[in-house]
ZADO-1210 file (C-alpha; in nm, 4 decimals, padded with zeros to 6 digits):
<atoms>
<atom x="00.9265" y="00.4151" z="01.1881" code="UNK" pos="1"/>
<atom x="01.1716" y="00.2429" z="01.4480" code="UNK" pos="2"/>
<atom x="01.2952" y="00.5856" z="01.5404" code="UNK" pos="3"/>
<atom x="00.9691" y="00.7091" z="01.5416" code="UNK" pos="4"/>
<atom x="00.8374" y="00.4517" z="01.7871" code="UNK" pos="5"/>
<atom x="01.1290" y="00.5118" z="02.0298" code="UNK" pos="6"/>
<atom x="01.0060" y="00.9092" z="02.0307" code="UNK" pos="7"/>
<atom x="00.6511" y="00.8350" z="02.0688" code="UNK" pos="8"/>
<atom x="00.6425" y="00.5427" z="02.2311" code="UNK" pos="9"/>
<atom x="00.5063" y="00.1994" z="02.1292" code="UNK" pos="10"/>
<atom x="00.1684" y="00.2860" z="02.2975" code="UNK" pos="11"/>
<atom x="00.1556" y="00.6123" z="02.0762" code="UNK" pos="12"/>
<atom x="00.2366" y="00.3944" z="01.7626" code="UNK" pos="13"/>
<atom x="-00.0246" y="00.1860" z="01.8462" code="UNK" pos="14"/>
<atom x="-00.2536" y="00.4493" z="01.9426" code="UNK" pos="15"/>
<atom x="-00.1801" y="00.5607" z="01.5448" code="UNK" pos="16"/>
<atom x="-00.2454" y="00.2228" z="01.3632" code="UNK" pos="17"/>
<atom x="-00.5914" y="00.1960" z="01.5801" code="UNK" pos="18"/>
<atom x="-00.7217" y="00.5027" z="01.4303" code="UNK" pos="19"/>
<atom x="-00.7418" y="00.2984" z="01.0919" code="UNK" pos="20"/>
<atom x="-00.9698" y="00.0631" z="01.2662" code="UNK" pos="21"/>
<atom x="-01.3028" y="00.1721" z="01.1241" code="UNK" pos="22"/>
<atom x="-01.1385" y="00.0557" z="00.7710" code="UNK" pos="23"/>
<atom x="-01.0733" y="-00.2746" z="00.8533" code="UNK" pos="24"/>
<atom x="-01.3215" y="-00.3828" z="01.1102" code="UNK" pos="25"/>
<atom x="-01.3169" y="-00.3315" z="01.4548" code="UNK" pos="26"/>
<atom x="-01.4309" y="-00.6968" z="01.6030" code="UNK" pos="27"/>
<atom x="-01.3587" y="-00.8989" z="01.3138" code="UNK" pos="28"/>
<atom x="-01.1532" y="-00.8046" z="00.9903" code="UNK" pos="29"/>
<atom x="-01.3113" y="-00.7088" z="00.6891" code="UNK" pos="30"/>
<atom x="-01.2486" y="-00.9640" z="00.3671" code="UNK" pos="31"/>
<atom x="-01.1873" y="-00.6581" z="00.1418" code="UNK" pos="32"/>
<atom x="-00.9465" y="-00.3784" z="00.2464" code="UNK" pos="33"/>
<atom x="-00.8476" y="-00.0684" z="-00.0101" code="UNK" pos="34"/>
<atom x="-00.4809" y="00.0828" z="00.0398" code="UNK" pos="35"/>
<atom x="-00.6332" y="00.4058" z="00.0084" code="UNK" pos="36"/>
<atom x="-00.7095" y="00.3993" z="00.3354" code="UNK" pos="37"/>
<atom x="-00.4895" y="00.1732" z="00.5025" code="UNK" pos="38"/>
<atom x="-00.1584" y="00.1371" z="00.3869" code="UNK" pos="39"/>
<atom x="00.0575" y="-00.1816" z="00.3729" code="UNK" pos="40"/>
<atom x="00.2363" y="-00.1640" z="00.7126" code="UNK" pos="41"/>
<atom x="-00.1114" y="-00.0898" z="00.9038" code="UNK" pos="42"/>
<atom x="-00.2670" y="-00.3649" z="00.7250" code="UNK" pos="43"/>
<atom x="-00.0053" y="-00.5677" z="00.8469" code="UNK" pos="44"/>
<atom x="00.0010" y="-00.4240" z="01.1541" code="UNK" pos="45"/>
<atom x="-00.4398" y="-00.5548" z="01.2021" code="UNK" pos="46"/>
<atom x="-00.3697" y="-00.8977" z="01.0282" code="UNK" pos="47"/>
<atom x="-00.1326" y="-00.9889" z="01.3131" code="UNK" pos="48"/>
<atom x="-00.3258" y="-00.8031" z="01.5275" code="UNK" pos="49"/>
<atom x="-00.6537" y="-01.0605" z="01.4465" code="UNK" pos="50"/>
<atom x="-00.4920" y="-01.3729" z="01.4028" code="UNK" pos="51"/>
<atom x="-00.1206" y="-01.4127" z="01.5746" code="UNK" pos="52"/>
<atom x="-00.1111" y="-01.2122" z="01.8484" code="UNK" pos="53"/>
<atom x="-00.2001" y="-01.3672" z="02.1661" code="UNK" pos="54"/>
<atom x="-00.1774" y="-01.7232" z="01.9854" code="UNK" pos="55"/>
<atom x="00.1847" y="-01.7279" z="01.8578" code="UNK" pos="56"/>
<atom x="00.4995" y="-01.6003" z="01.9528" code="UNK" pos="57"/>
<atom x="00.7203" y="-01.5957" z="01.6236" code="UNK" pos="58"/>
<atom x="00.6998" y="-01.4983" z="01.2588" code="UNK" pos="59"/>
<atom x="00.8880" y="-01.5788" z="00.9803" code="UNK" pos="60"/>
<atom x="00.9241" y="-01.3709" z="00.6839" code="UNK" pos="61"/>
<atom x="01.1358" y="-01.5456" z="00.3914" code="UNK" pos="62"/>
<atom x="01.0470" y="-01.2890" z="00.1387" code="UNK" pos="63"/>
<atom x="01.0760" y="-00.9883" z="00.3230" code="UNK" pos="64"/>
<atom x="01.2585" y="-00.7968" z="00.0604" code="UNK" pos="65"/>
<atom x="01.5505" y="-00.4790" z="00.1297" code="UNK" pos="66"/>
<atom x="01.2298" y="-00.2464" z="00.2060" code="UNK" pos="67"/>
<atom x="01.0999" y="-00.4890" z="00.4029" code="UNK" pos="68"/>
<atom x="00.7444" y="-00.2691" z="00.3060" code="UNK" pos="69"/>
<atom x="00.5117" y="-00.5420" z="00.5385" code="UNK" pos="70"/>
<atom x="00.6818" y="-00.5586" z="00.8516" code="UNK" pos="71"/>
<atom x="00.9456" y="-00.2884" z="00.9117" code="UNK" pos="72"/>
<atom x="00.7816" y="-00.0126" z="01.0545" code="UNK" pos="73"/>
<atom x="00.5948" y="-00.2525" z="01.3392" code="UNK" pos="74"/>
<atom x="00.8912" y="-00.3963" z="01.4250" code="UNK" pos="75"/>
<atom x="00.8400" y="-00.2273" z="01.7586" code="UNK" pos="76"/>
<atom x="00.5114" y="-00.3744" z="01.8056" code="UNK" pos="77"/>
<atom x="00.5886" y="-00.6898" z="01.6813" code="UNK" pos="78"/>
<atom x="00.8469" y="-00.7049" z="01.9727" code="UNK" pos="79"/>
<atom x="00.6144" y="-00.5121" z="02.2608" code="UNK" pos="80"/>
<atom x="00.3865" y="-00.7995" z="02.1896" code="UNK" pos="81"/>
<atom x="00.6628" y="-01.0978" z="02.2652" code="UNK" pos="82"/>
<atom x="00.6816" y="-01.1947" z="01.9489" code="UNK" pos="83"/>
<atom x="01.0027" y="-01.2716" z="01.7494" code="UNK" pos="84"/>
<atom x="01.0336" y="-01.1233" z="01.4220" code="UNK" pos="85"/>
<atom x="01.2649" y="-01.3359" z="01.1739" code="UNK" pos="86"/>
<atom x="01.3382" y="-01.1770" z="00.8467" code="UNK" pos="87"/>
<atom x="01.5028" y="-01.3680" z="00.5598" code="UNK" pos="88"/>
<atom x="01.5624" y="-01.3193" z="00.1728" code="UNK" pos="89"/>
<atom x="01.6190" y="-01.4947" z="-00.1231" code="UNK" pos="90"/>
<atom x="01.9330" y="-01.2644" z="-00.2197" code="UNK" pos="91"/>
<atom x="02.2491" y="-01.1831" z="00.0333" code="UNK" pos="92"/>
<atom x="02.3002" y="-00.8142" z="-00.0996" code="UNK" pos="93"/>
<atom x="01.9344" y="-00.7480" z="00.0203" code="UNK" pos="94"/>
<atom x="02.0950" y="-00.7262" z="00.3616" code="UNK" pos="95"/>
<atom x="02.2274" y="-00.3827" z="00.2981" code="UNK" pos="96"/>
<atom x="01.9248" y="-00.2199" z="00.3748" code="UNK" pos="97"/>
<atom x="01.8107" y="-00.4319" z="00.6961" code="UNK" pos="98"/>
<atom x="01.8682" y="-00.1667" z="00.9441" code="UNK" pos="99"/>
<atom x="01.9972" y="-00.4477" z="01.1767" code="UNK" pos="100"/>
<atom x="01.7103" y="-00.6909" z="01.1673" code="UNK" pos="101"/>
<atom x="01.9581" y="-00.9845" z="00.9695" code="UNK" pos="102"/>
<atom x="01.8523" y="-01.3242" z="01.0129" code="UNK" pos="103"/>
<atom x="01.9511" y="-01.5424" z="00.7603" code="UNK" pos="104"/>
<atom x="01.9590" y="-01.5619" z="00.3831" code="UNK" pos="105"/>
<atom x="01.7259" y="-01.8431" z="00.2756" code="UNK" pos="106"/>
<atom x="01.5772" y="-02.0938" z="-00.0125" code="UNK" pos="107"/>
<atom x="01.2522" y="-02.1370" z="00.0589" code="UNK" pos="108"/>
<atom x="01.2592" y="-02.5134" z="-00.1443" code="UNK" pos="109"/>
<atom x="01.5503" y="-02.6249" z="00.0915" code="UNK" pos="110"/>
<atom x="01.3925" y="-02.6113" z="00.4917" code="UNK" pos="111"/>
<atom x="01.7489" y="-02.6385" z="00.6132" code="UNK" pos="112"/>
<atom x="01.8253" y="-02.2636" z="00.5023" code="UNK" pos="113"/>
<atom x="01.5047" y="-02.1206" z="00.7020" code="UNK" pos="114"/>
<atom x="01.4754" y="-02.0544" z="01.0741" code="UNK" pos="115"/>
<atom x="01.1821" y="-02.2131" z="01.2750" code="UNK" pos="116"/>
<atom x="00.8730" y="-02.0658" z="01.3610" code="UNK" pos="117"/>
<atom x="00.5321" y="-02.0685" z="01.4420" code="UNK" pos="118"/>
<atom x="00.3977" y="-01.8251" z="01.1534" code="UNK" pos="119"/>
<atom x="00.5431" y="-01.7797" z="00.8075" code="UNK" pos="120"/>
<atom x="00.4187" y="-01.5062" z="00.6022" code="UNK" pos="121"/>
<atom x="00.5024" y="-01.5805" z="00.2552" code="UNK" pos="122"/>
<atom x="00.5419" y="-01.2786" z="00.0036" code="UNK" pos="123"/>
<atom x="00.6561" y="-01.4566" z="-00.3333" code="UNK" pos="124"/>
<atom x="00.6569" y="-01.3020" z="-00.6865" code="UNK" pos="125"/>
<atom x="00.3985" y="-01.3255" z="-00.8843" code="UNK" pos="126"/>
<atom x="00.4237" y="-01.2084" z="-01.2102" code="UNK" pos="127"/>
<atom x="00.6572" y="-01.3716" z="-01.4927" code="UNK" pos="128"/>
<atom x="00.7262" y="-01.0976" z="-01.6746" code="UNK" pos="129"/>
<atom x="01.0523" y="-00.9148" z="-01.4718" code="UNK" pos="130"/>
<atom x="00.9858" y="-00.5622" z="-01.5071" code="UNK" pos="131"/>
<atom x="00.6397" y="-00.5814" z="-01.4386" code="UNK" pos="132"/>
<atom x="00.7211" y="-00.7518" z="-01.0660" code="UNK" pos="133"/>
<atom x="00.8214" y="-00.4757" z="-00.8575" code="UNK" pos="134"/>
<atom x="01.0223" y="-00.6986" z="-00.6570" code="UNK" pos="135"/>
<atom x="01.2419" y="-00.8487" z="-00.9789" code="UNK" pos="136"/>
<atom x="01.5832" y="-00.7705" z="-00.7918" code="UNK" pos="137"/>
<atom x="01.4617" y="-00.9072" z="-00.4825" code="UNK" pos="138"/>
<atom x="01.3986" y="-01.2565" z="-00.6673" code="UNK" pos="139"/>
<atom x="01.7217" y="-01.2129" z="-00.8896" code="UNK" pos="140"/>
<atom x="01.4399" y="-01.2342" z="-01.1772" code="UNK" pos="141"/>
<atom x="01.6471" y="-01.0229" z="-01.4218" code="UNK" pos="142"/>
<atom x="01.4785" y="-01.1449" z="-01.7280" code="UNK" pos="143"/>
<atom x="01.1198" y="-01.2767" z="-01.7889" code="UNK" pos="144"/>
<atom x="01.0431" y="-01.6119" z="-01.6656" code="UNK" pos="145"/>
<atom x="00.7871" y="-01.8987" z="-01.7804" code="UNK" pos="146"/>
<atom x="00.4802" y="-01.9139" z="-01.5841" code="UNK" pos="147"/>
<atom x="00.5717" y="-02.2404" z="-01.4663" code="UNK" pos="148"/>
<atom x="00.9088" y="-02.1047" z="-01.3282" code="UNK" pos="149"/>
<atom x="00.6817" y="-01.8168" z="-01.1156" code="UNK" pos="150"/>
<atom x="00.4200" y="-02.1662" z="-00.9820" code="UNK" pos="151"/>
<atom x="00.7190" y="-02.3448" z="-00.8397" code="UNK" pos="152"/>
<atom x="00.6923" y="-02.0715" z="-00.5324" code="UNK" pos="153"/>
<atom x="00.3533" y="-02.1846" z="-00.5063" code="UNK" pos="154"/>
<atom x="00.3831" y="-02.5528" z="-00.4539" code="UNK" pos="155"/>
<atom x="00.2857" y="-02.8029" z="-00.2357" code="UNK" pos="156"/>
<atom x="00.6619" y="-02.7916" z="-00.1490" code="UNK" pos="157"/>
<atom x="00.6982" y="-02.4573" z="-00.0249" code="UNK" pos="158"/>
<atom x="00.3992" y="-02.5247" z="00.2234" code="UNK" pos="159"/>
<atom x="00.6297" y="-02.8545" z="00.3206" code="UNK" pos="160"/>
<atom x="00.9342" y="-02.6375" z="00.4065" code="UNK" pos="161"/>
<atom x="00.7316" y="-02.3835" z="00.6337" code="UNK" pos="162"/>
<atom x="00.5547" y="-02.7236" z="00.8295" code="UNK" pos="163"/>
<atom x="00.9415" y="-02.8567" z="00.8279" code="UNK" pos="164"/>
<atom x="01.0653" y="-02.5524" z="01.0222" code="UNK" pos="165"/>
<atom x="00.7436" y="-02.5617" z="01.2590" code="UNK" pos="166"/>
<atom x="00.5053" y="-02.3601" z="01.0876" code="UNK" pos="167"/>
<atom x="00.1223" y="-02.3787" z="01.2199" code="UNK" pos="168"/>
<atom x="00.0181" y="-02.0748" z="01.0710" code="UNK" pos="169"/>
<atom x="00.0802" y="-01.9889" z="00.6977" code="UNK" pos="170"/>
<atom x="00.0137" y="-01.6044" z="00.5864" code="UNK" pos="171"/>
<atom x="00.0052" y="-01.6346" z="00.2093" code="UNK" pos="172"/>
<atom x="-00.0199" y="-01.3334" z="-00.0277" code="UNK" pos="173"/>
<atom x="-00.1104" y="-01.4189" z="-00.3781" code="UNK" pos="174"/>
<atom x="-00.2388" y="-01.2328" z="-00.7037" code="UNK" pos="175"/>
<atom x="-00.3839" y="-01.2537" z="-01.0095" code="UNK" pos="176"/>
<atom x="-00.2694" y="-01.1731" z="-01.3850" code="UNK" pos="177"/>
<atom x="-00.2647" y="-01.1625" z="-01.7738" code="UNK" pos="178"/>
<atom x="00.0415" y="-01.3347" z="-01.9098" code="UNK" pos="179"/>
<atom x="00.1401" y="-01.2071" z="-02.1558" code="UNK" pos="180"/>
<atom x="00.0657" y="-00.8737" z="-02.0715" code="UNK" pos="181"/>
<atom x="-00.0869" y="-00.7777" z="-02.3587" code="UNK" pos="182"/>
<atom x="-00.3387" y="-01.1015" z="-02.4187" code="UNK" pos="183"/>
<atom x="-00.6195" y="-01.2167" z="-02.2066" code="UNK" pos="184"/>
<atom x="-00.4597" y="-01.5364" z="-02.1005" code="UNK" pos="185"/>
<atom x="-00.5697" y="-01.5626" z="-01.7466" code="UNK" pos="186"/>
<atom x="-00.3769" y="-01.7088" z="-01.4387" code="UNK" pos="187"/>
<atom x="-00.4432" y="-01.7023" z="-01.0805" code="UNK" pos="188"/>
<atom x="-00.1700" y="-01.8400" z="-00.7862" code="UNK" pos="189"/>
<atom x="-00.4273" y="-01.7479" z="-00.5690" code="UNK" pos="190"/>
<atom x="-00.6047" y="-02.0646" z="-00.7261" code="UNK" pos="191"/>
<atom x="-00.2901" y="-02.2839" z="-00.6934" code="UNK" pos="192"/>
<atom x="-00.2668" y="-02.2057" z="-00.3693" code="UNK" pos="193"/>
<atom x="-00.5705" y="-02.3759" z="-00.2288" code="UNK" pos="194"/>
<atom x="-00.5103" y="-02.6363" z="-00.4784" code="UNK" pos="195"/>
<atom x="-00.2280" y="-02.7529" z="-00.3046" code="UNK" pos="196"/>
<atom x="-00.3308" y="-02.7367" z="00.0462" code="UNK" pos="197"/>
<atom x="-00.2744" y="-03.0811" z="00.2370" code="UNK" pos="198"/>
<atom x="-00.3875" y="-03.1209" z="00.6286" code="UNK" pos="199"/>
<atom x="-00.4227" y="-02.7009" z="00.6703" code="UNK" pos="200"/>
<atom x="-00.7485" y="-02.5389" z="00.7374" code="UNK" pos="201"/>
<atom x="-00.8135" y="-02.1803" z="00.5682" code="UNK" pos="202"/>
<atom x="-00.8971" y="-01.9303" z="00.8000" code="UNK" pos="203"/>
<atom x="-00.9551" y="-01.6008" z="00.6302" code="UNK" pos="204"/>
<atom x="-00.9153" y="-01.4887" z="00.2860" code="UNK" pos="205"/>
<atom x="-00.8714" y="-01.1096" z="00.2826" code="UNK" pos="206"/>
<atom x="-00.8482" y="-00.9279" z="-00.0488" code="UNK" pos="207"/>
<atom x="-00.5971" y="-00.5888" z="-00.0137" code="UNK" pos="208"/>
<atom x="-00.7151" y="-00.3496" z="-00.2870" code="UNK" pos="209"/>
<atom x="-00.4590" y="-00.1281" z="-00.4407" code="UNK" pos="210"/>
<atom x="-00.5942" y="00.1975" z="-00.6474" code="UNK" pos="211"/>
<atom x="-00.4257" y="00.4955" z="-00.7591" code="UNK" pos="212"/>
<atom x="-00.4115" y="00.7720" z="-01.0218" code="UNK" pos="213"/>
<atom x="-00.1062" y="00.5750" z="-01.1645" code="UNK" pos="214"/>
<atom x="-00.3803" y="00.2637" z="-01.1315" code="UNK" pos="215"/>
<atom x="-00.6444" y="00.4940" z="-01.3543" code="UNK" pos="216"/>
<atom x="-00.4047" y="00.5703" z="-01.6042" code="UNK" pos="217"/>
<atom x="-00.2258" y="00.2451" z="-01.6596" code="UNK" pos="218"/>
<atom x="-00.5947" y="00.0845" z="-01.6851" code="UNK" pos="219"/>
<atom x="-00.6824" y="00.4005" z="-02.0139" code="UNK" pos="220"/>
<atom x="-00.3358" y="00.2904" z="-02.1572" code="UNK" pos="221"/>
<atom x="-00.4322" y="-00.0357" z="-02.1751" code="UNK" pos="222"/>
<atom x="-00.7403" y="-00.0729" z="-02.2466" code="UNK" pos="223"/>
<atom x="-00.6633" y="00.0888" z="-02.5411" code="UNK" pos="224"/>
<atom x="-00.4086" y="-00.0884" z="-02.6625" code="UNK" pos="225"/>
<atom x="-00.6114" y="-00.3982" z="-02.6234" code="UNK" pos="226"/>
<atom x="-00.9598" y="-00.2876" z="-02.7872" code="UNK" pos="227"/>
<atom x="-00.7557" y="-00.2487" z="-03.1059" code="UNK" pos="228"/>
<atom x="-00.6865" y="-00.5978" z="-03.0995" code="UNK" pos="229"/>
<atom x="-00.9996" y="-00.6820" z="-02.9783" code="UNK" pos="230"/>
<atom x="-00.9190" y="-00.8073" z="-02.6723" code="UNK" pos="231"/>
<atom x="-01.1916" y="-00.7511" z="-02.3496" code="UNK" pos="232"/>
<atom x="-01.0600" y="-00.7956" z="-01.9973" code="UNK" pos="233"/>
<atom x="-01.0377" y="-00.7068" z="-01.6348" code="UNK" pos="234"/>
<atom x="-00.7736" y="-00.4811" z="-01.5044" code="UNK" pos="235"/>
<atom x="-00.6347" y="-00.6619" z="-01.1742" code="UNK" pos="236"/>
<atom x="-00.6190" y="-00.4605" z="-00.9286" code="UNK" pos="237"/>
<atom x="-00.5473" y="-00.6737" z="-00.5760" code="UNK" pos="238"/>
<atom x="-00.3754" y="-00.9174" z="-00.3704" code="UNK" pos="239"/>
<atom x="-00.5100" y="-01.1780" z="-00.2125" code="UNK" pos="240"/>
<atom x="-00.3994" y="-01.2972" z="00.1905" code="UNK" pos="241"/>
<atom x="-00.4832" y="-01.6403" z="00.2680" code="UNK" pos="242"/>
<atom x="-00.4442" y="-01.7013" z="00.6475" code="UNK" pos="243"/>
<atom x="-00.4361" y="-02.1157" z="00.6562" code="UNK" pos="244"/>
<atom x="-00.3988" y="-02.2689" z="00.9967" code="UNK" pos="245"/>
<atom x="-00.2524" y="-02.6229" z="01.0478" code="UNK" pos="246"/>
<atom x="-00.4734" y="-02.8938" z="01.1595" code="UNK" pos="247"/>
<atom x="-00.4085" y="-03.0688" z="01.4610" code="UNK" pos="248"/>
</atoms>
């Protein structure tokens, strides 16, 4: 998408994104967004739009992944609108698939390893089990992990490294799930989350909705497997964004 905004134009790019508009609301954003119709980068591309630009000049990105899905193809924008993109992982060979944006490799419980900013959008994984999490190699989480080992990225403590390093705005993505997979033990981050908040202010909660065929048939598998044991639950089938804003 860098390439494609240095043909076009960052104007044209943004021309692109603003033809999703309709989806996500065109004077304030919508609390409930399906990936259907706007994919991940646009969304991003809106959820800046609403609440950073104009107001802040710098975003960090700790968990930002080799794909870098969230940020990488606004890049351009990111920088048309002054503000400084910082991208860091959790793992050093992520870097091989940067495409020049390096920063730093970081630990998001020790402050020291992260660059400042003024808004940190925080991407951590969510589900225990390792080859559920699409992002296991990103988080080195090569076998399945307690629940408790998965919480620790939602802590009060994490939230203290970000303020450490200057943050005033807090993007936080979150989920919900069944652990173990096949039971209908519930657990929500999302939850922990605002449990832990401390002298920050919650701006927005917007839900991101992701539905496919793979969705459809992954639900039928399931939910088979789990009315022979008798077992009656949801499917989970979002993300959650809190947007929390430090109080003054």
């Amino acid at each position: 998408m860098a390439r494609v905004a240095r043909v076009l134009g960052v104007e044209e790019l943004i021309k692109r994104y603003e033809e999703k508009v309709a989806n996500v609301g065109r004077y304030m954003m919508y609390t409930n967004i399906c990936c259907n119709a706007v994919k991940i980068d646009a969304f991003m591309y809106f959820l800046v739009k609403f609440f950073v630009k104009d107001r802040y000049s710098s975003i960090v990105d700790p968990t930002c992944g080799p794909a870098n899905h969230q940020f990488q193809k606004i890049i351009p924008i990111l920088e048309h609108w002054g503000i400084e993109y910082k991208p860091c992982d959790l793992r050093e060979d992520n870097w091989a698939c940067r495409n020049g944006y390096r920063d730093c490799v970081c630990d998001v419980f020790r402050p020291e390893t992260l660059p400042r900013g003024e808004v940190f959008v925080y991407d951590p994984p969510f589900v225990p089990t390792a080859s559920k999490e699409m992002r296991h190699n990103d988080y080195s989480l090569d076998v399945d992990r307690s629940v408790s080992d998965i919480k620790r990225f939602f802590s009060a403590k994490v939230l203290e490294s970000f303020e450490s390093r200057g943050a005033r705005m807090i993007i936080a993505k979150s989920s919900d799930f069944y652990y173990p997979p096949h039971s209908d033990n519930f657990y929500s981050f999302h939850r922990d989350i605002l449990e832990v908040l401390d002298g920050w202010r919650i701006k927005a909660i917007i839900i991101y909705r992701y539905f496919s065929g793979s969705t459809l048939l992954s639900g039928k598998r399931l939910g088979e497997s789990l009315s022979k044991k008798g077992i009656r639950r949801a499917l989970a089938t979002h993300s959650y964004y809190t947007i929390m804003e430090r109080l003054e």
